[in-house]
N, C-alpha and C positions, 0 to 999 in steps of 0.2 A: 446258295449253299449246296443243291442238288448238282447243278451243276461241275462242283469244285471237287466236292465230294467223290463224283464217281470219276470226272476228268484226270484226277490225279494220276491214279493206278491204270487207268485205261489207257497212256498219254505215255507210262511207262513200257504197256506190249507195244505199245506203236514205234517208239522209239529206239526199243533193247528188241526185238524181235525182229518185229515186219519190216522197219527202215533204220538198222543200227546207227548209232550216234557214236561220240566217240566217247563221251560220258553221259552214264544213267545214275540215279541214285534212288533205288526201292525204298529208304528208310525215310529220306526227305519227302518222299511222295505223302506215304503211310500218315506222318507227321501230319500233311497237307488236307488228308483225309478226314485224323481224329480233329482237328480244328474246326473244317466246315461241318462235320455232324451235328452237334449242336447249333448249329444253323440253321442245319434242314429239320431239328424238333425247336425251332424257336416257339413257337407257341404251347407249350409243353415246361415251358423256363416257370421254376418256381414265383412266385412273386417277389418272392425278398432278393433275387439272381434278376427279375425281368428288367429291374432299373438300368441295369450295366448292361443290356444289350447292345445300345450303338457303341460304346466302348470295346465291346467284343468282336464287333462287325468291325470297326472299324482298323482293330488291330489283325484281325483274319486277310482284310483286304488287301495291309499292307504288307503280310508274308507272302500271299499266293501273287500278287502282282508285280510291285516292282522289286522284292528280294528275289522270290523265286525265278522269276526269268529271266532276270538280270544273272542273278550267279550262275544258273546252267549255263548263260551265252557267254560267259566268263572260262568256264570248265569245257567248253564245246573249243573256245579258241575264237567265237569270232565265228561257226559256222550258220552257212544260210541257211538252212532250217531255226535256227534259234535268233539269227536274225528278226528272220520274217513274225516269229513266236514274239520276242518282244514287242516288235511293231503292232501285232494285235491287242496284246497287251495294254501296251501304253492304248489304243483307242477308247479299250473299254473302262481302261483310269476315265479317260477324258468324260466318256456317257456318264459316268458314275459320281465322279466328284467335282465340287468346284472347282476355280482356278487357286484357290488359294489355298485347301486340299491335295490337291494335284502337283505343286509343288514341294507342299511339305512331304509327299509319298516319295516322289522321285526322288526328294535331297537324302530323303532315312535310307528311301532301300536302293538305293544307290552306293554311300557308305557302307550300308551293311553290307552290303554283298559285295564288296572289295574288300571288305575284312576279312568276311568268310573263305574268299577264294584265298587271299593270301594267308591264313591259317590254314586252310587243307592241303594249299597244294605245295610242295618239296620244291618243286622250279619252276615258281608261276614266269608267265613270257607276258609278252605287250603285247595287246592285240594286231596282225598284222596290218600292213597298210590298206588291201586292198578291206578288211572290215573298217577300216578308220573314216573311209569312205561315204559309208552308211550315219556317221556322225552328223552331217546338216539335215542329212533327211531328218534323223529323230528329232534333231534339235526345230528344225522346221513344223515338223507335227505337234511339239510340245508349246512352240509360241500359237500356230495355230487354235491348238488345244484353248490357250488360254482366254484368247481373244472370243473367241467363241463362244466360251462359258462367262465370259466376263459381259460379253454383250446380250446375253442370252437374260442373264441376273438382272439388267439393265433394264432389258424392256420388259420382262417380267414385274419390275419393282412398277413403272411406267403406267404397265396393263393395270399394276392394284391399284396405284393412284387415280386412273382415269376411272374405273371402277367406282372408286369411292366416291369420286364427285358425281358420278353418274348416279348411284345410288342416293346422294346425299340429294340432289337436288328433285329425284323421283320424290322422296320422300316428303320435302319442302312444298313439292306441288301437290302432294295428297293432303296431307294435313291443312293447309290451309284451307280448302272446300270443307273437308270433314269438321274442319273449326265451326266453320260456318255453318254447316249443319245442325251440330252441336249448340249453338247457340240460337239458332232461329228455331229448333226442337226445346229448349227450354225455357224460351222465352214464351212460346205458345205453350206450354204446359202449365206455366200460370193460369193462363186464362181461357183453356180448354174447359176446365169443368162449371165455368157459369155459363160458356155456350154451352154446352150441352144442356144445362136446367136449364136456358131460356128457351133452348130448341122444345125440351118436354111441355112446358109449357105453353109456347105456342102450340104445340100439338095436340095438348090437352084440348085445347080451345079452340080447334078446326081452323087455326091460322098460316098453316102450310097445307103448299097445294100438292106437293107430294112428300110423301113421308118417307123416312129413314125406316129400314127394316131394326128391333128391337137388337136383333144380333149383332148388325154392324153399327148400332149404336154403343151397343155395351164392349166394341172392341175398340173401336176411336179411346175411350180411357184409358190404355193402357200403350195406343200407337206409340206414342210420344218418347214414353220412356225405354220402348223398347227401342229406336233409331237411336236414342243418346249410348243404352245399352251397343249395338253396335257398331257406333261411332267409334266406343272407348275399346270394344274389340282392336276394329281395323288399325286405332291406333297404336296398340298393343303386336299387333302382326308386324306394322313398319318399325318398331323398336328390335323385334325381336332379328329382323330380317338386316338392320344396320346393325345390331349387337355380332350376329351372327359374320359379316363380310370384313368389320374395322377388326374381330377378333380379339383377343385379349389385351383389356384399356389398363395398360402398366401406367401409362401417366394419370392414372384418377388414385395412383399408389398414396398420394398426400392425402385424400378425401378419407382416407378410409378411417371408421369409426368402430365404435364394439355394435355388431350386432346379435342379434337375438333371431337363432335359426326356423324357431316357433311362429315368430315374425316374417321371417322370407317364405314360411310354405303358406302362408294366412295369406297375405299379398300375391303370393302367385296363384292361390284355386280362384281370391276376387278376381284378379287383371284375368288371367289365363282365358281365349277368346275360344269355350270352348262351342261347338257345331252345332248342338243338340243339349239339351236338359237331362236326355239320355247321357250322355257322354261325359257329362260332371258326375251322375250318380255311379260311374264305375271308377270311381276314385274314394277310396275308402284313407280318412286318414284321423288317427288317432293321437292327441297331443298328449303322451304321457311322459313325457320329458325333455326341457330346455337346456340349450347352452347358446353359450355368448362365443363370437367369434371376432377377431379384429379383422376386417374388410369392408367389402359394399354390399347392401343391402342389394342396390340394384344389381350388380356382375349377378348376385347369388338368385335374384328371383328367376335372371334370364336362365340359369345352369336347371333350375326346377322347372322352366320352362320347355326348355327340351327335351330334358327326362321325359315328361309329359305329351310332351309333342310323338316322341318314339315308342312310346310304352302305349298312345293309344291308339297309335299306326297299325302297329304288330295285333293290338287287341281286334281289331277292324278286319284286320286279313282273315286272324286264325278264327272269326267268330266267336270269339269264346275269351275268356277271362277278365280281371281284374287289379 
């Protein structure tokens, strides 16, 4: 936007001054101007206007790119300066938008700005032969363009799917140990506490030759459930860590039931894996009003989960807050 913004009018001394052209136009510039400025205040866009920003962006792109440099090289005749201008042009379509994007800009402002030339100008001409020239180059940059971008979508799409199985199968191989964790910690929590009385006992009665200190007996009682305790963490991190990469699960759209938002913050302070005993007491939450939502409980615990996740980051750095 910054860019566009001051290029416009700057691009105008360049051209109408220091290396005249044979058409300039200050008002199409100015135009060119009030368009990106709210661009360059985009985070400043009311919220009820912020929705329609790629809309805006995206219709800015297509005046200042392929209308605008297309009709000047229209108005110029065909000269190499606005040659060359287009050709950078069309590169930075190419960085910018997909191939399927990229197409739709050329086709619009291509049209358009054969309308526009031939509306302004009194005896528009054909471009001459030696610009007509320059024709496979563009048309060679715009297939390249596409191939490009098309292959680029490609192996991007490629890189998330190997991702995801790389993740999915990380995942598959934690849980399974932490299962078993999990269950050989619970299974011995049954029968943790008649060892321990049989251990007092024998000890009572000078039947062990060395003795347990009173502290790290009285902390064995609660081992147990504190590993199950961060078992069910760790398993809570791997959810939150696949929730976070597969991204928003549009196909779980069928599942979705009425839930109850009371209910997803209640589920997420239990799951929520937080660090310290400290670090849940700086979560203050008070239930003084429910409502019902048609979705997934789980999408929604994960969303309170990161909230959580970022709000106790920030609280951690700055020292201070709640």
């Amino acid at each position: 936007g910054l860019v566009a913004a001051l290029g416009f009018p700057l691009y105008y001394v360049i051209w109408h001054d220091l290396f005249p052209q044979p058409y300039e136009n200050l008002y199409l510039r100015l135009i060119g101007t009030v368009i990106f400025l709210p661009i360059v205040l985009a985070r400043r866009w009311p919220p009820k206007l912020a929705g329609y920003f790629a809309l805006y962006w995206y219709l800015a792109l297509l005046f200042a790119l392929p209308f605008f440099f297309t009709f000047m090289l229209f108005k110029n005749n065909g000269s190499t300066v606005w040659l060359l201008s287009s050709l950078v042009a069309l590169f930075i379509m190419i960085m910018m938008l997909d191939w399927i994007n990229l197409l739709i800009h050329i086709t619009i402002g291509l049209l358009a700005s054969a309308a526009a030339y031939y509306a302004t100008t009194p005896n528009p001409i054909v471009l001459h032969a030696t610009t007509l020239e320059f024709v496979p180059i563009f048309l060679f940059a715009i297939a390249m363009g596409i191939i490009v971008n098309y292959s680029a979508e490609r192996l991007n799409e490629e890189r998330r799917r190997a991702m995801l199985t790389a993740v999915g199968t990380i995942a598959h191989e934690l849980r399974t140990p932490l299962l078993g964790i999990k269950s050989g910690a619970s299974g011995l929590r049954q029968y943790l506490p008649n060892l321990l009385q049989a251990y007092r006992v024998a000890a009572a009665n000078k039947l062990v030759d060395i003795p347990i200190r009173t502290a790290h007996l009285d902390s064995m009682a609660g081992v147990l459930e504190r590993i199950e305790l961060e078992v069910d963490r760790s398993n809570t991190v791997v959810d939150m860590l696949l929730m976070n990469v597969r991204g928003s699960a549009r196909e779980q759209r069928a599942a979705f039931v009425s839930c109850s938002i009371n209910q997803c913050v209640e589920t997420a302070l239990r799951r929520y894996p937080f660090a310290s005993e400290r670090e849940r007491t700086l979560i203050n939450w008070r239930p003084l009003g429910n409502f019902f939502f048609h979705g997934s409980e789980l999408l929604m615990v994960h969303v309170i989960f990161n909230l959580m996740k970022n709000a106790l980051r920030h609280v951690a750095e700055a020292g201070r807050g709640e």
